[in-house]
N, C-alpha and C positions, 0 to 999 in steps of 0.2 A: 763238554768234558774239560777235566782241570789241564792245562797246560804244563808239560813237566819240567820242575824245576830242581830237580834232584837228578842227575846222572851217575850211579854209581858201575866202577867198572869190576868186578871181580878178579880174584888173582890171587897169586903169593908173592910176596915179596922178594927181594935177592936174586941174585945172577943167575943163581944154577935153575930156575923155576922161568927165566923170564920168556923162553921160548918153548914153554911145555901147554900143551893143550889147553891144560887146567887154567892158562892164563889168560885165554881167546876175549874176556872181558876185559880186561887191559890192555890190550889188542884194539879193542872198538875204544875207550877212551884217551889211548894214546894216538890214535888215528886223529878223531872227535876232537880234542887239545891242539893238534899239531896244524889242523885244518882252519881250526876260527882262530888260532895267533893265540891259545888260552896257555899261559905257565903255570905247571903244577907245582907246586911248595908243597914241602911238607910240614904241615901241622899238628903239633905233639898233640895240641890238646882235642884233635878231631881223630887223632890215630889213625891219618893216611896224609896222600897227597892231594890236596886242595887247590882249584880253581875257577872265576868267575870267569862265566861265559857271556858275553851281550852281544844280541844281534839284534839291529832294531831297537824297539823299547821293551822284548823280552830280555829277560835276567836267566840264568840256573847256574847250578854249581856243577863241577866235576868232580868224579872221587876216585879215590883208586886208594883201598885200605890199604895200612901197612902191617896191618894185623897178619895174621892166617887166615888163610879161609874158613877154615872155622869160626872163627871172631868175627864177621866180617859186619854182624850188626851193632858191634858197639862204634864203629867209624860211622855208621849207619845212620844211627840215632844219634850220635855226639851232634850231627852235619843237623839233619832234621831236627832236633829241640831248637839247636841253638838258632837255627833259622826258618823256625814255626815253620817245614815242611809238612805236608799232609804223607800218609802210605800214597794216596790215590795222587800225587805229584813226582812219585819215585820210580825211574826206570832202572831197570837193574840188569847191564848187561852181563851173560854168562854162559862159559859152555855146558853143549847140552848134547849127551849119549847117544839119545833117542830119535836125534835127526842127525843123518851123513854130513859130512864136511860137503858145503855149496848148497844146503837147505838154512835159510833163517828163517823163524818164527815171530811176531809180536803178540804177547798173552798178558791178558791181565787177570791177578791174582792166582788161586788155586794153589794145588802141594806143593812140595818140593822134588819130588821124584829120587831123592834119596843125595839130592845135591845138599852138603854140609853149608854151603853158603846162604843160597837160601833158605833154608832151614833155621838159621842161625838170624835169618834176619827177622824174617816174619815172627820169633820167639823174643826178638829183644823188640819189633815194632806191636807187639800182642796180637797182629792179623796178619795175612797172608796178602792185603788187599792191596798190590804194586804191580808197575807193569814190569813183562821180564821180554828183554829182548834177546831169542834162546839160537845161537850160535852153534851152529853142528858140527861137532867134533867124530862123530858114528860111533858103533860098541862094540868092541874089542870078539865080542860076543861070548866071553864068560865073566858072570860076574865076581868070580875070584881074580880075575885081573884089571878089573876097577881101578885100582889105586893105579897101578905099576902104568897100564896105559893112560890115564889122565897126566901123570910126572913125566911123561916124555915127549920128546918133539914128534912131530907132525909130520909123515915124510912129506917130500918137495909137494907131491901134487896133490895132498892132501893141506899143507898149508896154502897153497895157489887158491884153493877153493874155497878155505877161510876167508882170505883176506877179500874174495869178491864176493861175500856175503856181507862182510864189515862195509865193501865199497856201496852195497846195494843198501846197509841200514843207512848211510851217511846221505844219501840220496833222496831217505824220506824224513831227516833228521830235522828239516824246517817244520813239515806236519806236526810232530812232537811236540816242538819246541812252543807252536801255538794249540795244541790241544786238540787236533786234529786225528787223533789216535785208529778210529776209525779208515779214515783215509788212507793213512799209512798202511794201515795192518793190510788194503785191501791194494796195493800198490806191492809191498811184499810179498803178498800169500799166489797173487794172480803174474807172477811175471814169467 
């Protein structure tokens, strides 16, 4: 398997968004940054915040759009043209409805389950075929409050159990990084 060289974090930009659910992907790449010593800059002409990761003699970038999440594949694809990324070298961290807060998943490719982010990327990459590493945020359980619960914060012990899912992806974040995907997934899925 290709080793991932593309970490994208999902998210909204701005203060009032920075600690709402919807930004649990920014969450794992500001963990991810803060952990390998990586500075993120922002990059106008990547439309987010960019940074190189090296460990070893593996390389990947970090992303964190500064778009909306809706936009979130033109940061996407700016990152991957300009640095001949493949889809199948792209992880795409992002919260996810359909697993509770303290469940993470690693999946590769398929829908978007009605995530704008995704969505948006797999339409600007022309395939769906990236890895998503899906952060459980749980569901409100009607979907007429979709919106309203993704835009807000996470009470305490529901973000306690974020952050020890983001601890448990960081923990298989070497397997990634050398293409290990496999491994990982079976290291997450079985703990």
């Amino acid at each position: 398997m290709a080793a991932i060289r593309l970490v994208v974090g999902l998210g909204n930009p701005g203060a009032e968004y920075e600690d709402t659910r919807h930004n649990a992907g920014f969450w794992f790449v500001d963990r991810l940054a803060g952990e390998a010593g990586v500075n993120l800059r922002l990059e106008t002409k990547f439309h987010g915040a960019l940074g190189r990761l090296r460990q070893g003699d593996q390389e990947c970038w970090l992303l964190k759009p500064s778009t909306y999440m809706n936009l979130s594949g033109r940061a996407v694809c700016a990152v991957a043209h300009f640095y001949k990324i493949l889809p199948t070298e792209i992880l795409v961290a992002h919260d996810e409805l359909d697993l509770e807060p303290g469940t993470v998943k690693l999946k590769y490719a398929g829908g978007h389950a009605g995530h704008n982010g995704l969505k948006d990327i797999a339409a600007q990459l022309g395939v769906p075929d990236f890895w998503r590493l899906r952060l459980g945020i749980g569901h409100p359980g009607d979907r007429g409050q979709v919106k309203d619960y993704v835009l807000h914060r996470p009470g305490k012990d529901e973000r306690k159990a974020i952050d020890e899912t983001i601890d448990q992806s960081l923990l298989v974040w070497p397997k990634l990084l050398a293409g290990q995907q496999e491994a990982a997934m079976l290291a997450l899925h079985t703990r």
